[in-house]
N, C-alpha and C positions, 0 to 999 in steps of 0.2 A: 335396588341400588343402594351401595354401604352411605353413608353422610357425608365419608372421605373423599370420596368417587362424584360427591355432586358436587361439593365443594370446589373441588379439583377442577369439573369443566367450571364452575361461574369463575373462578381463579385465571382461568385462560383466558377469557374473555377481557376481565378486568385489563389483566396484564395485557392487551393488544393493544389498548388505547399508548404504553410504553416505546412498547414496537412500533408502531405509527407515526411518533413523535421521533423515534429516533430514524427514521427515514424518509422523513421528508428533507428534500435537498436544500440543501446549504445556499440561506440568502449569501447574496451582494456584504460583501465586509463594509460596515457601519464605519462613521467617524471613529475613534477611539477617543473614548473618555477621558481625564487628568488621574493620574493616579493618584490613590490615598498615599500620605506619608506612612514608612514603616516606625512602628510603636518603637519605644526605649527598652522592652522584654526581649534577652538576647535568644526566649526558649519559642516563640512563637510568634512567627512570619507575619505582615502585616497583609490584608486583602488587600486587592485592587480595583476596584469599579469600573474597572475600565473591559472592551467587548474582546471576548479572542479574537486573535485574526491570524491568519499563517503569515508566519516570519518571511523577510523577504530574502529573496539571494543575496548576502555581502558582496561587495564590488573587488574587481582587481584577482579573478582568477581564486574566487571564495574555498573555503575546504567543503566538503558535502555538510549535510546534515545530521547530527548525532543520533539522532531517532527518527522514524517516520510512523506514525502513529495516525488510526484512520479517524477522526472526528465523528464523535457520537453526542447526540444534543444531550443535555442536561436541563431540564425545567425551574429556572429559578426562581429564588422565592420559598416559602414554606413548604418542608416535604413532605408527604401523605404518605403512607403507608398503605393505605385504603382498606388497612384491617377491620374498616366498620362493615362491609360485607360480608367479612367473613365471622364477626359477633354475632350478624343479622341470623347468618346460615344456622351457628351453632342455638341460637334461642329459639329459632322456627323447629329444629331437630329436637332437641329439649321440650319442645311443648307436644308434639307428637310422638315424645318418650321412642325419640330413632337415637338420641345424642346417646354419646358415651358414658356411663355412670358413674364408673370406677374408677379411685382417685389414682390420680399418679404418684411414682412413687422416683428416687432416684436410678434405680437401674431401669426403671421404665424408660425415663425421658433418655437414659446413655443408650440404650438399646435403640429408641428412635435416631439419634444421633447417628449411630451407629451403621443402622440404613441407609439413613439420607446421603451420608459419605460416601457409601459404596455407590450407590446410585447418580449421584457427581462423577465417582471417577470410572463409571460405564458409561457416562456421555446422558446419560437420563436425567437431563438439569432438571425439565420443566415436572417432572412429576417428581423431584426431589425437594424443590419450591414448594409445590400443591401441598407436600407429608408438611414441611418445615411450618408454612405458614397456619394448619390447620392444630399442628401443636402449638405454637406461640399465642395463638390468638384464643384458643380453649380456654374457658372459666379455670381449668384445674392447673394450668401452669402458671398461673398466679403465685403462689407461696415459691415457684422455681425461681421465679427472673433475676432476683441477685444473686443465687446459688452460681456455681462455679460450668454446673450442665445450663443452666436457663443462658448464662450471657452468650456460652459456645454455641448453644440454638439461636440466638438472633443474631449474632456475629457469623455463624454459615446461612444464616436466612439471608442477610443484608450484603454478603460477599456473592452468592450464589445469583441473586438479583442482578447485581453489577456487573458482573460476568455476562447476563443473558442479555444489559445493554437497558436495563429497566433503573436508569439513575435517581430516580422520585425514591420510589420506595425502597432504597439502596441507602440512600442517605436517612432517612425515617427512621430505620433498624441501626445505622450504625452510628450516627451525631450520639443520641441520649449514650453510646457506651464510651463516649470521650467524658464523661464528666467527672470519671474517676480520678479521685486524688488521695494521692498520685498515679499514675497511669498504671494499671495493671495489665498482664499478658492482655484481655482481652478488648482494652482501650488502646493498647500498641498495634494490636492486626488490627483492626478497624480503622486506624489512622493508617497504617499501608495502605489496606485497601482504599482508602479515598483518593491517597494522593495515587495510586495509577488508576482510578475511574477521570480524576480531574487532568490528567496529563491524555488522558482520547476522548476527553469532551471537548465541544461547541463553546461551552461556560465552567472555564475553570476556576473563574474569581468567586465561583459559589462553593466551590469546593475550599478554598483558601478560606473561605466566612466561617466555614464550617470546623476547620481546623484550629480558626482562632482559640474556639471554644476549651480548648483543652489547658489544664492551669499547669502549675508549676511542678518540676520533676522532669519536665519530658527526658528522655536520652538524646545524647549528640547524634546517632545513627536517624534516631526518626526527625529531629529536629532540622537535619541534613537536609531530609527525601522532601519537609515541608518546603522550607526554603528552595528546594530545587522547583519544587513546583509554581513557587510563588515569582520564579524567576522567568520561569515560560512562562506564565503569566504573563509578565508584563516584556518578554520578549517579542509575542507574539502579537501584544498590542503595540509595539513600536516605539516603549518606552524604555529605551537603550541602556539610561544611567541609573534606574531604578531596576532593571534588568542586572547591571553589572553588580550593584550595593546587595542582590538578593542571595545571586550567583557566588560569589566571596563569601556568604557566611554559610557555606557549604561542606560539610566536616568529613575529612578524608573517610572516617566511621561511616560514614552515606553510601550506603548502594549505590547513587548517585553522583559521587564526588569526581569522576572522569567525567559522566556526562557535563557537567555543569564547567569545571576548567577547561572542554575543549569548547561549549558554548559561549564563554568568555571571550575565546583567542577568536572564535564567529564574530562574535560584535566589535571587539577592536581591530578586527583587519575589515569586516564591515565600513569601519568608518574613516579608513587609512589611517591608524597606527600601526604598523609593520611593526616594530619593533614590541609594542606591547604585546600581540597578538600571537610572535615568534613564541616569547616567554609561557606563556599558559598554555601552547603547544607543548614545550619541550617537557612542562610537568607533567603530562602523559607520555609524552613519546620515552621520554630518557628513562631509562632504570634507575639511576643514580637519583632522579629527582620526584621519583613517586613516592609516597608517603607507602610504607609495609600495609598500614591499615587496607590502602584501599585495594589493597590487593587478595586481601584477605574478605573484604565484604563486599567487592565490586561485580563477582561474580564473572559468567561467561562475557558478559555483554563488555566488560572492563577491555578483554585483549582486540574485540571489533573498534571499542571509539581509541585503543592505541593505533591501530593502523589508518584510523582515519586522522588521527594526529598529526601522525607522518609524513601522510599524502597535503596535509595542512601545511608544513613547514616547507615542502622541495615544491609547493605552489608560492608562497611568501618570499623564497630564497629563490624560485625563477622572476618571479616579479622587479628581482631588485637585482637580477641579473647575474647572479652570485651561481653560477651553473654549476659548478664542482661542488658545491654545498648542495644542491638540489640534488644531483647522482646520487651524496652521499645519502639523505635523508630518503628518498625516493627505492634505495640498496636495503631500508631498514625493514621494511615490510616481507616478511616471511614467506618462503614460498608455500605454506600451506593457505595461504590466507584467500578469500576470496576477492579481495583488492589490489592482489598482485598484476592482475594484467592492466588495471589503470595505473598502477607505479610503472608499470613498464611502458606504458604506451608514454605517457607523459614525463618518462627521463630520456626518452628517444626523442620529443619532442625540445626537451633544454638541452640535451644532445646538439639537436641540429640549429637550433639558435646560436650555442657558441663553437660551430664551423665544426664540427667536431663530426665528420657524415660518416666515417667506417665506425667510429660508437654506437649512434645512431642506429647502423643498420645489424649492428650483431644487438639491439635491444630487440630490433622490429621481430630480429631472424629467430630469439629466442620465444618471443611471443607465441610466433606462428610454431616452433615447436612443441609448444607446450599444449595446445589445440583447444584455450579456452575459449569460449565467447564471449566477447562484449560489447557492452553498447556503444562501443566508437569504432563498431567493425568498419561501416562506409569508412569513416572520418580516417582510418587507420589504411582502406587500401587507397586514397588518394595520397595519404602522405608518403607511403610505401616508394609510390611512384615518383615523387619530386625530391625523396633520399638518392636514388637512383640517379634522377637529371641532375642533382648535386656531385652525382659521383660520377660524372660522363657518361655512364652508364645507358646510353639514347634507347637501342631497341630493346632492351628491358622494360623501361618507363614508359613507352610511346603502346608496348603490348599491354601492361597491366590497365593504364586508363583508356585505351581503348575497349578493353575488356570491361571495365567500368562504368562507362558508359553505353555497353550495349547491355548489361545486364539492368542497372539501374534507371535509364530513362524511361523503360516501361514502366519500371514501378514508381515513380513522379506522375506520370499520365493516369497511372489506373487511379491513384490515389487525386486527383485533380480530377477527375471525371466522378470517381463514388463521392468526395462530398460534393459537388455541385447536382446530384440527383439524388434526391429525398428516399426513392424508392430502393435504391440499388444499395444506398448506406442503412435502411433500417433492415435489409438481407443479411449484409457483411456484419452489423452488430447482432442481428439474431442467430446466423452462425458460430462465430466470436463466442456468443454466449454461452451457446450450446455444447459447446469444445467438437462442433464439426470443421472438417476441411473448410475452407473456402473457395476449394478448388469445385466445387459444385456448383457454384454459383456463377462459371466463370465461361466464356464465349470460348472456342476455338484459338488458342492460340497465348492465353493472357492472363494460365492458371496460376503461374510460377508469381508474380505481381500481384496477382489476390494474396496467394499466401504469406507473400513478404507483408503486407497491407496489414494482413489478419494477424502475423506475430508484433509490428507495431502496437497494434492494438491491446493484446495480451498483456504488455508494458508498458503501458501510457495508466500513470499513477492516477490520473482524475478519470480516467475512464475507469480504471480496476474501483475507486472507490463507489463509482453510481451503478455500476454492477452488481458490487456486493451489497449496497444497500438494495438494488430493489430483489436479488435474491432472499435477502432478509425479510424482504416484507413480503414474497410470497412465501416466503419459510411459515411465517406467522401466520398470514392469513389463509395457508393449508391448515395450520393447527387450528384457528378459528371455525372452520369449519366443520371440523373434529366436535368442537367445544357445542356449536349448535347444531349437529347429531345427538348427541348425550344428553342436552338439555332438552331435548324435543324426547328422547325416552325416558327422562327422568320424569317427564311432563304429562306422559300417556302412562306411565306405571304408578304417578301419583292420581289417578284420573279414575284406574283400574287396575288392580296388580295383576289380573290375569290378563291383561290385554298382552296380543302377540306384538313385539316389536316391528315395527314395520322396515322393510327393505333398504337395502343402503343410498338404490337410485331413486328413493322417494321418501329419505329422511328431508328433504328440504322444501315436498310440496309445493311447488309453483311461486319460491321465494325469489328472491332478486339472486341469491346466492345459488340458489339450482340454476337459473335461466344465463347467468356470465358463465356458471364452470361449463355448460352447453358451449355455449358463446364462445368460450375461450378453445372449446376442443375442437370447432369448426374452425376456426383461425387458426390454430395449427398446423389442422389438417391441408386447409387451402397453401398457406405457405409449402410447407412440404411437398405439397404437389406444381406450385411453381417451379421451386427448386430441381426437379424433379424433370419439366419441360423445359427449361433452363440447359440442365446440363447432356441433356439428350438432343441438345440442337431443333428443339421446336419451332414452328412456328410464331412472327413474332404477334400475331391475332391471336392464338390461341393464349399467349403470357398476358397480351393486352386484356382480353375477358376474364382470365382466371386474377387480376390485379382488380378490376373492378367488383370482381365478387368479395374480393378479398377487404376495398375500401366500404363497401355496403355492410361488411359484416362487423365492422369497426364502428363503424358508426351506428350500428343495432345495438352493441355494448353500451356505445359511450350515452346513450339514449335512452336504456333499457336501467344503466345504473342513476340516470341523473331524474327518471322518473319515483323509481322506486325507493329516495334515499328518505328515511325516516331522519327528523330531528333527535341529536343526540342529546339526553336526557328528556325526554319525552314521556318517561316510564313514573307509573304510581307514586304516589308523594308516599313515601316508608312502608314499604307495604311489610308487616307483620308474617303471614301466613306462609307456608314450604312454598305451597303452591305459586302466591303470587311472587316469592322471588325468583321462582326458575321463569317465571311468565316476566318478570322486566330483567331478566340476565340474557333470558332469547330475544326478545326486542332492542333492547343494547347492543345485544351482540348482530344484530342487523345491522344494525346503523353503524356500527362500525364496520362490518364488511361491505355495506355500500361506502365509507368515506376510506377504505383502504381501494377501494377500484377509485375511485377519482383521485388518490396520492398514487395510487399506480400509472397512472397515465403522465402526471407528472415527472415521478421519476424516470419514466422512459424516454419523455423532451429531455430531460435533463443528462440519460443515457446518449441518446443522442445528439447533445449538443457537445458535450466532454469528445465523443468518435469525430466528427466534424471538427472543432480544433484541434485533435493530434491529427487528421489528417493534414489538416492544413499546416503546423509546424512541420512535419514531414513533407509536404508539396515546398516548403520554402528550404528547409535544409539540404534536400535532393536538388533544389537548383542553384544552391552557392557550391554545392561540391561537383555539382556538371558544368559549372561555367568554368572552377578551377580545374578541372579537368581537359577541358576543351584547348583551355589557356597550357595546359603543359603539355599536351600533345603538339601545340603552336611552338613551345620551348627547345619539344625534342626533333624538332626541326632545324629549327634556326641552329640549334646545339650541332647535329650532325653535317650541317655546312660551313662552320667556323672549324670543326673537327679534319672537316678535308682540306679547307684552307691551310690549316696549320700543316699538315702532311703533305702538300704542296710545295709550301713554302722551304720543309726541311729535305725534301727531294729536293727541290732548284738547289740546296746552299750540298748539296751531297752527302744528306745523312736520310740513312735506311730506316722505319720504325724498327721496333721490337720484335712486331711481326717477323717482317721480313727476313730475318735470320736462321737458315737450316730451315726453311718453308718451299713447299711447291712451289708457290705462287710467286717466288724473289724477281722468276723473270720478267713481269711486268712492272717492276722498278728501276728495268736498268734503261741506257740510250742506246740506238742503234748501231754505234759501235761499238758496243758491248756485250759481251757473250757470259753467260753462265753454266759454269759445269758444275753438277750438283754430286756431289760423293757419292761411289759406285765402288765396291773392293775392299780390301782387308787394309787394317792397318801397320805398316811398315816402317822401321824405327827409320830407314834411310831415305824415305819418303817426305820426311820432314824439312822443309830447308830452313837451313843452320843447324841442323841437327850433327851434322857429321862432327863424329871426333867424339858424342858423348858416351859414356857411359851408364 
């Protein structure tokens, strides 16, 4: 095995303790802290002390949110690099004359470069990292580092990191290349890349620490993207008017300069100023009032936060009641856009606020032509139906919510019965997960309800995010496993080089890691096979046995890892020699695949407890729109007996409806002494009376 290749698995290992940390779930939001005052330097943002927290919804029919970015932790405090391992590796190679000899030269290092790139943009991060970091940390790239090749090599080492979600040694590689003064090419991308690692971190105020660092010269463009971040910052921690002071010195030259103005008009209509709030809208929305700049560096993402501008303004202009200014603003959003069916739904909706029901229903009619989905489909067919009881319209309205509520009340019930049963919701989420049906899962009769259940889930954003974290950490902690394969034959070839490699189902020897990926495939397999008797109408003893195996064998895992879990750092004080570093990188790498099974099990409470409240906002929202339902089918009642009174009434006073004219049916309008002859024959100009004489 090359030195590259050993390096590369102890590298994976390292990096898990990254992965780990960035998937463990998201405490409880902390008080929030005072924030720091911002310095008198117009070029660089002041921190904040204070904790992330998600922004809360602005009150009074808020506009959506400019970004939705998934929270990845950040370790604050001093960043490591943890390049002393990889020193360790190259002086134990060196002393056993395996290291590389030959010095480096510039086309050498462009040449590494050159690979590592192509290998990023094949999707081969992690062995793109393994080259990057194995060339930085080499005795011979020494005389490289302020070279023009050495800074691009730790500025794609320390991007590439950041990327994979490893913000420790992300920040280690890219802070020292802020110190450039004035800021060269390669202190400018490294300052991008912070501020979007610090805008999907847990701890962005460390990213803002970090940014300080940089002196005089910045450009307005990056100085922009700082401030923008320094302004979620302190949005996010709830500090409104140090949020707005950040937001403001935000330079139309900003990638950022839309996001940050329609965050603005957020906070001031947050806090009921309408009228400020309008203003910082229309500077996105309006042509006339964007600066050319930002249109120029704002990028794709610039014409998404104008449409959400827009949608901001015909929400501000219904608020205050101003309904023909809403149509207008609500008219503005393009029909390419993918927030056209919420401008339509919600100018249907200021529609019927100001009486206006045939606008109204040529918005609904236009919606439903166009065949998009969205997420206010329920919310959209009960209002459908009370356009309708507006427009007398009864056996229309009285059909569509009745339809409504036969279709939707099963799916309130299923959703009301799976969270209130433990077993049945961690089926529907391991379904869910798996991207199977949930029609499998489902009794005779109550498939349709699971699968409405199961695309709630799909889109339920706190669910999507402990999903993707703990797919994240099996992502890793496959690769881990990978890592202590390699080190267990790097282990036996340093031992013996003739030794045969031993097999792939006994690379792990009776470790904690062989006996869970066991563990875990029986657990599968048992699910599966519930599933299985489940959807083939089994008996319910036979589901009841095959669940108790199923809770035995969970508890063999959670048992079998909380036995086996070594102390992390337990391993050799410096150990010197090849040998003993691959011997404390596999022991390392134990303990941490014992402490990713016990973060495994958390994030899965934490999977399931995110399923359990969207079902439950879904169990509450399905029964304010069946109550309203219920109540308008009561409407189209009372409606349709007022309807005959009135045609009653204009019968006794001798006037015919509309109907009634040139219809079959005239003759049950007349009185008994009244006859009707309904036209029979050709028309005859002499037939006419008063006709005669004309011409």
């Amino acid at each position: 095995m090359t030195g590259r290749k050993l390096a590369r698995s102890s590298l994976a290992a390292l990096l898990a303790m990254a992965a780990f940390a960035r998937a463990e779930p998201k405490p409880a939001a902390a008080p929030a802290a005072k924030a720091s005052a911002a310095p008198a330097s117009p070029a660089v943002p002041a921190a904040s002390s204070s904790d992330a927290q998600d922004s809360a919804e602005p009150a009074a029919k808020a506009a959506p949110s400019a970004e939705s970015t998934t929270p990845v932790a950040a370790t604050p405090g001093k960043p490591d690099t943890r390049g002393a391992a990889m020193r360790a590796y190259q002086t134990a190679l060196a002393a056993q004359k395996l290291g590389a000899t030959t010095p480096l030269s510039r086309d050498s290092v462009g040449a590494a470069l050159a690979a590592a790139e192509q290998k990023l943009d094949e999707g081969r991060r992690d062995e793109a990292i393994g080259d990057l970091v194995f060339l930085v940390e080499s005795p011979r790239f020494e005389p490289f580092k302020n070279l023009d090749e050495g800074r691009n090599a730790v500025l794609l080492l320390g991007d590439a990191l950041g990327r994979a979600g490893a913000d420790e040694p992300a920040r280690a590689y890219l802070v020292p290349l802020l110190e450039q003064i004035p800021p060269d090419v390669w202190a400018r991308r490294a300052a991008r890349s912070l501020v979007d690692f610090g805008l999907d971190s847990d701890h962005p105020q460390v990213f803002v620490e970090d940014l300080r660092k940089m002196g005089a010269g910045v450009p307005d463009e990056l100085a922009g993207d700082i401030w923008y971040l320094t302004g979620r910052t302190e949005q996010r921690a709830g500090h409104d008017d140090a949020a707005l002071a950040a937001l403001s010195r935000v330079s139309p030259r900003s990638r950022f300069w839309a996001q940050a103005t329609y965050l603005m008009g957020l906070v001031h209509v947050g806090k009921g100023r309408l009228k400020e709030g309008e203003a910082e809208f229309c500077k996105v929305a309006d042509v006339k009032q964007t600066p050319r700049e930002a249109l120029a560096f704002g990028g794709g993402d610039f014409f998404q936060v104008r449409d959400m501008a827009r949608l901001g303004l015909g929400r501000v202009a219904h608020e205050q009641y101003r309904f023909d200014d809403a149509r207008y603003y609500y008219y503005l959003v393009p029909n390419d856009s993918e927030r056209l069916p919420e401008a339509l739904y919600e100018s249907a909706n200021s529609r019927y606020e100001a009486k206006d029901y045939r606008g109204a229903r040529d918005l609904l009619d236009e919606m439903r032509s166009r065949g998009d989905r969205s997420r206010y489909s329920d919310e959209v067919w009960v209002f459908d139906a009370y356009v309708d009881l507006a427009l007398c319209e009864f056996p229309k309205a009285d059909e569509k919510l009745r339809r409504f509520i036969k279709q939707y009340e099963p799916v309130r019930d299923a959703a009301r019965r799976t969270a209130s049963d433990p077993r049945a919701l961690s089926d529907l989420v391991t379904a869910v997960q798996t991207g199977s049906d949930p029609e499998s899962l489902a009794t005779r009769g109550n498939a349709e309800p699971l699968r409405a259940i199961g695309e709630t889930l799909r889109g339920d954003p706190d669910f999507g995010v402990a999903t993707r974290r703990l797919a994240e950490l099996d992502h890793e902690m496959s690769g881990l496993r990978q890592s202590m394969a390699a080190l267990d034959d790097a282990r036996s070839r340093l031992t013996s080089s003739k030794e045969v490699r031993p097999r792939a189902e006994s690379l792990l020897g009776g470790t904690a890691a062989e006996r869970s990926e066991r563990l875990e495939s029986q657990l599968a397999e048992v699910r599966r096979l519930i599933n299985q008797v489940k959807s083939s109408g089994g008996h319910a003893a036979e589901v009841e046995q095959l669940g108790q195996e199923l809770a035995a064998l969970e508890a063999r895992a959670r048992d079998a890892a909380q036995a086996e879990r070594p102390a992390v750092g337990a391993t050799a004080a410096a150990p010197a020699t090849l040998p003993e570093l691959v011997a404390a990188d596999r022991t390392q790498s134990t303990a941490l695949y014992a402490n990713g099974q016990g973060m495994r099990g958390k994030l899965q409470d934490a999977q399931l407890g995110a399923a359990k409240d969207a079902l439950g906002r879904l169990d509450l929202r399905l029964s304010r729109l069946l109550r309203r339902a219920r109540l308008g089918r009561i409407e189209t009642v009372l409606g349709k007996k007022r309807a005959l009174e009135i045609e009653i009434e204009a019968l006794s006073e001798g006037y015919l409806p509309q109907g009634a004219v040139d219809s079959l049916e005239a003759a049950r309008y007349l009185r008994d002494d009244e006859e009707y002859w309904p036209f029979d024959g050709e028309d005859w100009a002499d037939e006419y009376v008063g006709g005669e004489g004309l011409e």
